[in-house]
N, C-alpha and C positions, 0 to 999 in steps of 0.2 A: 553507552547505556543511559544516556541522558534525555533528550526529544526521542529518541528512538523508544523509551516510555512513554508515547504519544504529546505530554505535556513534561515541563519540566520543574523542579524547583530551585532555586539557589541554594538550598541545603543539599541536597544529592548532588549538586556540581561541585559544592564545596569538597564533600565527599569522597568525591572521586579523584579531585583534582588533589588531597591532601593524599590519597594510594601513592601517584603519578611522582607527588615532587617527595615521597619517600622512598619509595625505589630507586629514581636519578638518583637521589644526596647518599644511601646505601652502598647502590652500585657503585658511585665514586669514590667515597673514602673506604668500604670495607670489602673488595674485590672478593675475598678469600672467601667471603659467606656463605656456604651454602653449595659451595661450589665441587664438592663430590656427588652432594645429591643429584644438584642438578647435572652435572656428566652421565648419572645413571640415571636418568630418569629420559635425560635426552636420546640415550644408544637407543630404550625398550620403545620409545619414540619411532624412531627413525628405523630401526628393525621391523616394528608394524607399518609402518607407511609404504615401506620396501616394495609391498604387494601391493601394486596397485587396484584391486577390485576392492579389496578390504577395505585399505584406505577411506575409497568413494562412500563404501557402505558405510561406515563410520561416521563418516559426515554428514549423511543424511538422517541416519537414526539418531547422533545427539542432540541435535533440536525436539525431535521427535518424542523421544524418551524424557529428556528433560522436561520440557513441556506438560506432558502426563503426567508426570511425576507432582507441576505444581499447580492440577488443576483442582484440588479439594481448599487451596488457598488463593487460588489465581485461575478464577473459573470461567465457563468461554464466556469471551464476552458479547454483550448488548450492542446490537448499532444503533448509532444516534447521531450522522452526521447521514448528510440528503446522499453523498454518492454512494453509503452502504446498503440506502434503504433501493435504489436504482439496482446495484448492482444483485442483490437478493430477487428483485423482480427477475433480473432475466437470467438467476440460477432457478429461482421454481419455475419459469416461463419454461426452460428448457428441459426442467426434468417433467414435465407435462406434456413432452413428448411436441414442443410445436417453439417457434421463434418468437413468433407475435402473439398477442391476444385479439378479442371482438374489442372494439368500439365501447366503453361502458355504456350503460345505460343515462340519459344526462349528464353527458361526459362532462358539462363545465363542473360540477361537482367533485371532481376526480383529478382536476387538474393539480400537476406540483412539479417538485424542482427534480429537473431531471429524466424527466420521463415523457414519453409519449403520451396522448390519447387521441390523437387525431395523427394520419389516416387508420391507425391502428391504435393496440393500448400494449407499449413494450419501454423500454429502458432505450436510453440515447446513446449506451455505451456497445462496445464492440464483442464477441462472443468469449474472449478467452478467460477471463475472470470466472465467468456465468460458468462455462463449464464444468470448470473445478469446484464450487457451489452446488451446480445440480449433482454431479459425481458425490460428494457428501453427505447432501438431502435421501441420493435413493440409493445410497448404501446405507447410510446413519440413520436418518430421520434430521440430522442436525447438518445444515451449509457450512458448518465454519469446520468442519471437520477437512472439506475440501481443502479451506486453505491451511490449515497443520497442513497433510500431505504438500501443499503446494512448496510449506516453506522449507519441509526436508527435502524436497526434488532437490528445488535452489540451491543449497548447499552442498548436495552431492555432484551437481552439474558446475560448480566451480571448484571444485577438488577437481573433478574432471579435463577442465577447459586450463586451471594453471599447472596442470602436471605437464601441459604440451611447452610451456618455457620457464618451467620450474620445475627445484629435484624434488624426487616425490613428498620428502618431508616437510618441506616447505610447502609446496600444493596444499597438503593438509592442513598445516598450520593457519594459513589462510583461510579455507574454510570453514576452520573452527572460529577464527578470528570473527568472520562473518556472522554464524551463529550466535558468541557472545553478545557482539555490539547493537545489533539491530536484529536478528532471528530472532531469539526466544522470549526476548523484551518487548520488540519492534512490532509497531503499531502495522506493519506488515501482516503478523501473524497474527498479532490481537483487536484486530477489526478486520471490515468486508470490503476495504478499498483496492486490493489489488496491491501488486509491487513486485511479487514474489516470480509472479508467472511471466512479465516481460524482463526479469532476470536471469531466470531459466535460459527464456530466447538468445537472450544477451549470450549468457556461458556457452550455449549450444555456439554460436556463430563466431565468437574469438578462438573458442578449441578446436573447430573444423579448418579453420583459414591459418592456424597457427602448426597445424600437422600438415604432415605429406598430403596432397588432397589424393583422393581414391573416390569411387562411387561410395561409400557410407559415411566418408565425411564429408561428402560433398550434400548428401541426403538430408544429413541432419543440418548442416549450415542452412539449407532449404526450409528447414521446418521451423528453428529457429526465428530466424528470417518472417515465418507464417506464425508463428508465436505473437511475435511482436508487434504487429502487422494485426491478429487478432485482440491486441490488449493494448500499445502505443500505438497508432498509425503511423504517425512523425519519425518517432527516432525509429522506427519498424523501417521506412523507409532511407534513410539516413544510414544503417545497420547495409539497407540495399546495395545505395555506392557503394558505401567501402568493400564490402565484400564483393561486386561485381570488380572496383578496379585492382585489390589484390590478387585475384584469381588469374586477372588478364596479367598480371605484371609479373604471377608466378607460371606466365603459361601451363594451367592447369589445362590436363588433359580434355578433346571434346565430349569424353562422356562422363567426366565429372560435369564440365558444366550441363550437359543432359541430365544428368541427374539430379542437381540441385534446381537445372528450372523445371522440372518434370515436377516437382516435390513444389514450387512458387506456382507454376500453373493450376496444379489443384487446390494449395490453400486460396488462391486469389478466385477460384470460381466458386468456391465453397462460399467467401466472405461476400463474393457479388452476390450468392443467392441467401444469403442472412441479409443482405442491405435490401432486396428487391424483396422481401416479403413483409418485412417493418415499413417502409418508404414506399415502394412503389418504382423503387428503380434500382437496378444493379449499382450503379456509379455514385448515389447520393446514401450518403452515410445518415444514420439515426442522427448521431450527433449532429451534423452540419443544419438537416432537419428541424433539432430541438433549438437550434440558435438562430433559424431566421423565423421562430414563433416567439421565444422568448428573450432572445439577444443575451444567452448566457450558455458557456461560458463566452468571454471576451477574447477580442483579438489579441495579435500580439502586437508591440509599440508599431512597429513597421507598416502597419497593417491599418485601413480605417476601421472606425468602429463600428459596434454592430448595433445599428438605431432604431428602436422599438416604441413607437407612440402611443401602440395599447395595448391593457393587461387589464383582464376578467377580475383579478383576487390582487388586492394592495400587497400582500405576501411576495410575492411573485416580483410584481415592480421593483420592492423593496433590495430582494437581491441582487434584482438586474442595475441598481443603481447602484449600490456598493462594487459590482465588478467593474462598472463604468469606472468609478470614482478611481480604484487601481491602476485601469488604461489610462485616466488621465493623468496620470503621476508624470507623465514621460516631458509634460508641458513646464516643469515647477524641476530645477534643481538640486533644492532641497531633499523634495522629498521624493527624486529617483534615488538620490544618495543614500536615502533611509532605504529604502526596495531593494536596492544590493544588501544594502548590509544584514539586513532583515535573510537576507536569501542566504548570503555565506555565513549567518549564525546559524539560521536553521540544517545547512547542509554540515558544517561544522556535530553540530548536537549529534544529529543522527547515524550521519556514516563513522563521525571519525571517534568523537568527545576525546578530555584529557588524554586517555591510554592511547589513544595513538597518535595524538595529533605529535609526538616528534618521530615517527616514523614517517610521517605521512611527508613532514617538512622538508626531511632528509633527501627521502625519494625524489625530490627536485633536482637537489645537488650531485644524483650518482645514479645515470639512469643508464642500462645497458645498450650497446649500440641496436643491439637486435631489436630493444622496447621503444626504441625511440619514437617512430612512425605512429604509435598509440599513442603516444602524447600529443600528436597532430590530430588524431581522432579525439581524444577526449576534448580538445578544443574546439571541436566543431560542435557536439553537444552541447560544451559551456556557452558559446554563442549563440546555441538555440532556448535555451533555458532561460540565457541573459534577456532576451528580448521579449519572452513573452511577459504576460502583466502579472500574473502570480508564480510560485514556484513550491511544489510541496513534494517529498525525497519520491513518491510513485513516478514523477516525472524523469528520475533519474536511476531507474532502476535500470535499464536497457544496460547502462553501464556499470553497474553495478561492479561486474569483472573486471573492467578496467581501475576503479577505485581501490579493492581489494588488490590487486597487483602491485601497485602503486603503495600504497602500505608494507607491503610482504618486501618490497624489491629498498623500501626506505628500512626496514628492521634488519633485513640480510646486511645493508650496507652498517648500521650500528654496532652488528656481531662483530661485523669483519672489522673494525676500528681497532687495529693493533698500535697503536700509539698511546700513550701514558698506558704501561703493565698492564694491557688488555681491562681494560675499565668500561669499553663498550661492551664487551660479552657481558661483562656483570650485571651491566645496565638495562641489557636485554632480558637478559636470565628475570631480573628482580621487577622489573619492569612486567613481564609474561606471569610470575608470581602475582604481581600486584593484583593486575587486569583480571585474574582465574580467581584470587579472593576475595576483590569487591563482589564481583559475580554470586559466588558462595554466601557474601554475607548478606547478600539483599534476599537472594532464595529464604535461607533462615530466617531474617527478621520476616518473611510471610506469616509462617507459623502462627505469629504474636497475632492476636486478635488486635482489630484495629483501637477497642477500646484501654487495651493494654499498653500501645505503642503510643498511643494521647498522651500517656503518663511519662514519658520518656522527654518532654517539652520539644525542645527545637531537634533534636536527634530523631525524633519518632518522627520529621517530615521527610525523612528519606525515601519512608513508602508510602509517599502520602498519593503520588501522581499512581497509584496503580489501585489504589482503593476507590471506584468509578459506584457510583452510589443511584440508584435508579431514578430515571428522570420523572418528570409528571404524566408523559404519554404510556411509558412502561407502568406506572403505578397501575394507572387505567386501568390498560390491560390486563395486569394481574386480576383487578376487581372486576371485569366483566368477564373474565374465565373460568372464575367461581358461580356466576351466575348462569342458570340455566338457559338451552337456546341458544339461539342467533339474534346478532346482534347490527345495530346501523347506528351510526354515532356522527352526528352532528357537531362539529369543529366551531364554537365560535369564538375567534379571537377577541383580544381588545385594542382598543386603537394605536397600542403601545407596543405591543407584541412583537418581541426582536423576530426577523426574518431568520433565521438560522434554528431555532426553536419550530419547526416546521412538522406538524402531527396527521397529514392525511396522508398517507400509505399503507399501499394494499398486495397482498398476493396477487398475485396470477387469476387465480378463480375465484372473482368476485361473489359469484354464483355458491358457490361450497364454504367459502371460508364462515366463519363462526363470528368473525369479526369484520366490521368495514365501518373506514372512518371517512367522511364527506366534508365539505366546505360549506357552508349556509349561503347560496346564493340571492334567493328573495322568495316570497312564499309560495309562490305558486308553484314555483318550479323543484322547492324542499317539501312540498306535497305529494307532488307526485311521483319523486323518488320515494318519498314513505310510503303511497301508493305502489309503488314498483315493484315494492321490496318487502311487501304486506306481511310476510312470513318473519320479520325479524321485531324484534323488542324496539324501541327509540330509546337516544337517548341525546343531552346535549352534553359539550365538552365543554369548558370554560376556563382555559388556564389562566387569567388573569383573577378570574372570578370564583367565589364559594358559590357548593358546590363542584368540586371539580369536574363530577361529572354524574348527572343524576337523569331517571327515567323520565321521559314525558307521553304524553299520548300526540295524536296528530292534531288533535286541536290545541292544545298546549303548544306544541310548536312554530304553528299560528300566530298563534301570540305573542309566543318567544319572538318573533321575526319582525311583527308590529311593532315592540317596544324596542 
């Protein structure tokens, strides 16, 4: 529950890590603690688990429920990084009933990070994210609703997928474990990046390959497979091996494998006809597309890079030069050293923090023969990860169920520690306490109004990372919402303007929306967009500058663009 808060602080680590090493030192010298409760609390456990459907349900409603529960103090949130505002594009693109957009009108004006506007105007990203986004828009009115449901699937699809080499109590345990650490916290659920849905695929294709295969587990291993493949392409395909060569090694029956590639043919004709309607071709992906206009994102070290000599908007350059700067890390010693390390804190924060990093440890030292071959799998991911030039946990969601396993199978080995008068069940017991009352306490301290918890000095920064406070382009927006009409907003940056700070993004329907923010490219051409667009109010933007954002007429604008 640490980065899995999207950011972190060193007081919430402290935090946590001070639960962690109280339950060890508990566990160890006061075995006897607690320890009828916990016997009964464990049977009415393991009595509901029993039932496997239950179980599942279980796991997916308590994210779910929880979540609700903390939206009047932990309410959906804002996006404000470039891949949510992409990924929003092609959940309305989609619930608009269409893949692509038209061409805007003066597309230079419209261009930005991540997105298409040239052959068409769509998101670089792949459809499975988008999905679940549009499914939330035209049920709700609200996308982020998609991803709640997305992150209760998750959860029930790996109660699922570890009940096939786990007893059923433990399966659950897990994916409650999941839930706490990164579900209900995790920047998974509390932004529009995606994670949840190439974990889904994930759970689907380890519990299809991990049962008896049949036509319906072979179906879903297929969909899976099409999951991930709509949302990761890489480890989507990566997911493909493995699952092609376990099938062969378990001579699954020929109409299992009929059925799982029955189920790969149609998601892969479906994805060729989302790539040929963005691009212009079945085979060329949006992404690869947006990387040989804008050379982002970047190769991986292995790979040369991807060289770009010109950009319309210094924005643009800008980021395309920070991801260079990344790939070149691979040149300099130093600071590849820093890029791991930088990468196993970050995946440390998020999948594991304190509460489970001695489970996680453990699971090295005592892995079942039958799990073993997953351990070969998870290293082939690790090496995929290792190599590219950034690394952020959506890239490691495919495995997600291998990680949790992995955990589960290190905590079962802690229980089992019958050496020193059973001091490892205690440790696990007090330890599962721990982990279930930080959780408890951070829900509670929401309640506190943030200017309440100020007063609290350095203890009040515990919830400091989840109190996200509106940026200057959301201000905006609030103020031209209140104002009557349609609107057209001219973006002028100032020469300083960090690239990541990034404010022209738009809907799906240029045409309808209420809002639309543009680029200032030179006057004639911020003419006759204002010309174009005759039906809307002007205005300019000025994040650097007073005024943040005030009305002008078209001769004013003029002007603006002279001076």
């Amino acid at each position: 529950m640490t980065y899995s808060i999207f950011h972190t602080t060193r007081t919430l680590q402290l935090f946590l890590e001070f639960f962690v090493f109280a339950a060890l030192v508990t566990g160890w010298l006061r075995p006897a603690w607690g320890r009828e409760l916990f016997s009964a609390a464990e049977r009415h456990f393991l009595r509901f688990a029993a039932v496997r459907w239950q179980a599942i349900l279980l796991a997916g409603l308590f994210p779910l429920v929880v979540r609700v529960l903390l939206l009047p103090v932990f309410p959906i949130p804002q996006p404000r990084v470039h891949d949510e505002f992409s990924h929003l594009l092609l959940g309305d693109t989609l619930a608009h009933g269409r893949v692509a957009n038209p061409v805007p009108p003066l597309w230079e004006h419209f261009e930005t990070e991540y997105e298409l506007v040239q052959p068409t105007y769509a998101s670089q990203y792949q459809p499975g994210q988008g999905l679940f986004l549009a499914a939330g828009q035209l049920l709700t009115g609200r996308a982020w609703w998609g991803v709640w449901f997305s992150t209760g699937l998750m959860c029930a699809a790996l109660c699922w997928a570890l009940g096939s080499v786990l007893p059923p109590g433990w399966a659950l345990f897990g994916s409650l474990v999941a839930a706490l650490q990164f579900g209900i916290f995790g920047f998974w659920m509390n932004s529009y990046f995606g994670g949840a849905v190439p974990a889904i695929g994930g759970a689907l294709v380890f519990g299809a390959l991990t049962r008896r295969t049949g036509i319906f587990t072979s179906m879903l291993c297929g969909a899976g497979i099409v999951l991930m493949l709509a949302s990761r392409p890489v480890e989507g395909a990566i997911w493909l091996a493995v699952a092609a060569v376990m099938m062969l090694r378990s001579k699954a029956s020929p109409r299992s494998i009929l059925a799982a590639g029955a189920v790969l043919v149609m998601g892969a004709i479906g994805l060729g006809l989302y790539n040929g309607q963005i691009t212009g071709s079945l085979f060329e992906f949006p992404y690869a597309l947006y990387r040989q206009h804008y050379g982002t994102p970047q190769s991986y070290w292995w790979q040369p890079p991807v060289l770009i000599s010109h950009f319309n908007h210094a924005q643009l350059a800008a980021n395309y030069e920070n991801q260079l700067d990344f790939w070149q890390r691979r040149y300099s010693v130093s600071a590849l050293g820093d890029s791991i390390w930088h990468r196993v804190r970050d995946f440390w924060r998020f999948f594991l923090g304190p509460a489970l990093t001695p489970a996680f440890v453990l699971a090295f030292f005592y892995v079942r023969r039958r799990l073993r071959a997953w351990l070969v799998v998870s290293a082939i991911f690790i090496l995929e990860h290792a190599t590219y030039h950034a690394w952020y946990p959506q890239q490691s969601a495919s495995e997600t169920v291998l990680i949790v396993l992995l955990i589960v199978e290190g905590w079962r080995r802690l229980r089992l520690w019958r050496r020193f008068d059973g001091r490892g069940l205690a440790m696990s017991r007090h330890l599962s306490a721990a982990f279930a009352f930080s959780f408890a306490l951070i829900c509670v301290g929401l309640v506190f109004p943030v200017n309440v918890r100020s007063t609290w000095g350095s203890a009040g920064r515990i919830w400091e990372t989840m109190t996200t406070r509106p940026n200057q382009r959301a201000t905006a927006i609030r103020r031209l919402e209140a104002a009557p009409g349609k609107h057209l907003v001219f973006v002028k940056y100032g020469p300083n303007h960090p690239w990541y700070d990034e404010w022209v993004f738009n809907g799906a329907d240029l045409t309808g929306s209420r809002i639309v923010f543009a680029r200032m490219c030179n006057p004639e051409s911020d003419l006759a967009l204002a010309r174009a667009m005759s039906d809307r109010d002007v205005w300019i933007a000025s994040p650097e500058e007073g005024p943040l954002i005030a009305r002008i007429t078209r001769q004013e604008l003029l002007l603006a663009e002279l001076r």
